[in-house]
C-alpha positions as CSV (number, residue, x, y, z in Angstrom):
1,X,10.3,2.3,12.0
2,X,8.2,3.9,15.0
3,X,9.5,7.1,14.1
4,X,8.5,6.6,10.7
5,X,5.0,5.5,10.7
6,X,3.5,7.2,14.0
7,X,2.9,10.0,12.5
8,X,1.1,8.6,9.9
9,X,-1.1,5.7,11.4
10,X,-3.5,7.3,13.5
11,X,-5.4,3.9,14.8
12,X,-3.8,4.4,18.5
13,X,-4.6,7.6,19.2
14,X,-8.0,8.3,17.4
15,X,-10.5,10.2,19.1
16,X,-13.4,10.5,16.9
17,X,-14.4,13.7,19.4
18,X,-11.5,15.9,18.5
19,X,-10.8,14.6,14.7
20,X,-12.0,16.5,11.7
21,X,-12.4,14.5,8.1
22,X,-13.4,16.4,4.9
23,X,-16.7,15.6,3.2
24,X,-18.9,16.5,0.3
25,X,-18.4,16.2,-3.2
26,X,-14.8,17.8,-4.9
27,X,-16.0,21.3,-5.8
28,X,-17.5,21.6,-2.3
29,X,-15.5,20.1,0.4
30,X,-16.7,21.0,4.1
31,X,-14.5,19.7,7.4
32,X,-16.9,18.0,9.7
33,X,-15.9,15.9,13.1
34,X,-16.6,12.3,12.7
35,X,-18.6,12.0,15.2
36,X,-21.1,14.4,13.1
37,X,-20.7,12.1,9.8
38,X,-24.1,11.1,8.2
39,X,-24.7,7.9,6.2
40,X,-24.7,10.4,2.9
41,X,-21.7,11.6,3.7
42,X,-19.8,7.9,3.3
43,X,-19.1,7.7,0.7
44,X,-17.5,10.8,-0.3
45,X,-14.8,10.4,2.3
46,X,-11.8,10.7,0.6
47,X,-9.7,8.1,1.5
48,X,-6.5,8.6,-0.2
49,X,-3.3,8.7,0.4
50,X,0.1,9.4,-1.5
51,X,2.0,6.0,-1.2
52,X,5.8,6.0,-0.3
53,X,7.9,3.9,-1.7
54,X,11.6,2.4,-1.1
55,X,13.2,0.2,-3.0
56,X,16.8,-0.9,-1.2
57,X,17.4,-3.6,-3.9
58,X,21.3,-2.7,-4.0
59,X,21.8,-3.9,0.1
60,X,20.6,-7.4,-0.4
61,X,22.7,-10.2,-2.0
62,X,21.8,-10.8,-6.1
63,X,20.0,-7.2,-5.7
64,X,17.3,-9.3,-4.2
65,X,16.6,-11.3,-7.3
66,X,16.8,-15.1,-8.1
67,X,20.3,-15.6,-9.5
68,X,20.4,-17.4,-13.5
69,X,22.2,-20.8,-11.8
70,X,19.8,-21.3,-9.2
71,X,16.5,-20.3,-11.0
72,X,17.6,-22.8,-13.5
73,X,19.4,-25.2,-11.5
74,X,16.7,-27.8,-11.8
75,X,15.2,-27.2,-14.9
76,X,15.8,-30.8,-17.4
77,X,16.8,-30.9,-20.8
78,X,14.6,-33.1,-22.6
79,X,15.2,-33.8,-25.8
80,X,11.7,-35.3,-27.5
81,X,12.6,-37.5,-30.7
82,X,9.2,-36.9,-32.6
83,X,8.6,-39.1,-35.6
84,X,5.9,-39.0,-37.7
């Protein structure tokens, strides 16, 4: 998990004298240090990121769902005589 995710999670070794961030609008992007970020430049940060995703459904019992029988295991039957 370390391995995985140290690269990508800067928040322990963040020096906002050495790190550059890109800034401006999209047709004219300019790398600035952070320390040299102006309130106008804010909210142009671009703060996405491509999101991984795993899905290990097959390694957990029921493929990690909520089996028929014991979603339903409490479930009554009524039966509602209506007369009019």
């Amino acid at each position: 998990f370390l391995k995985y995710c140290h690269p990508k999670l800067k928040w322990n070794q963040f020096n906002p004298f050495r790190e550059w961030i890109e800034v401006g609008a999209s047709d004219d992007r300019k790398e600035v240090r952070y320390r040299d970020v102006s309130a106008a430049d804010i909210p142009t940060i671009n703060v996405w990121a491509n999101q991984d995703t795993t899905i290990t459904d097959k390694k957990y019992r029921h493929r990690n769902a909520v089996p028929f029988f014991q979603a339903h295991m409490h479930q009554r039957h009524l039966i509602l005589d209506r007369k009019s």
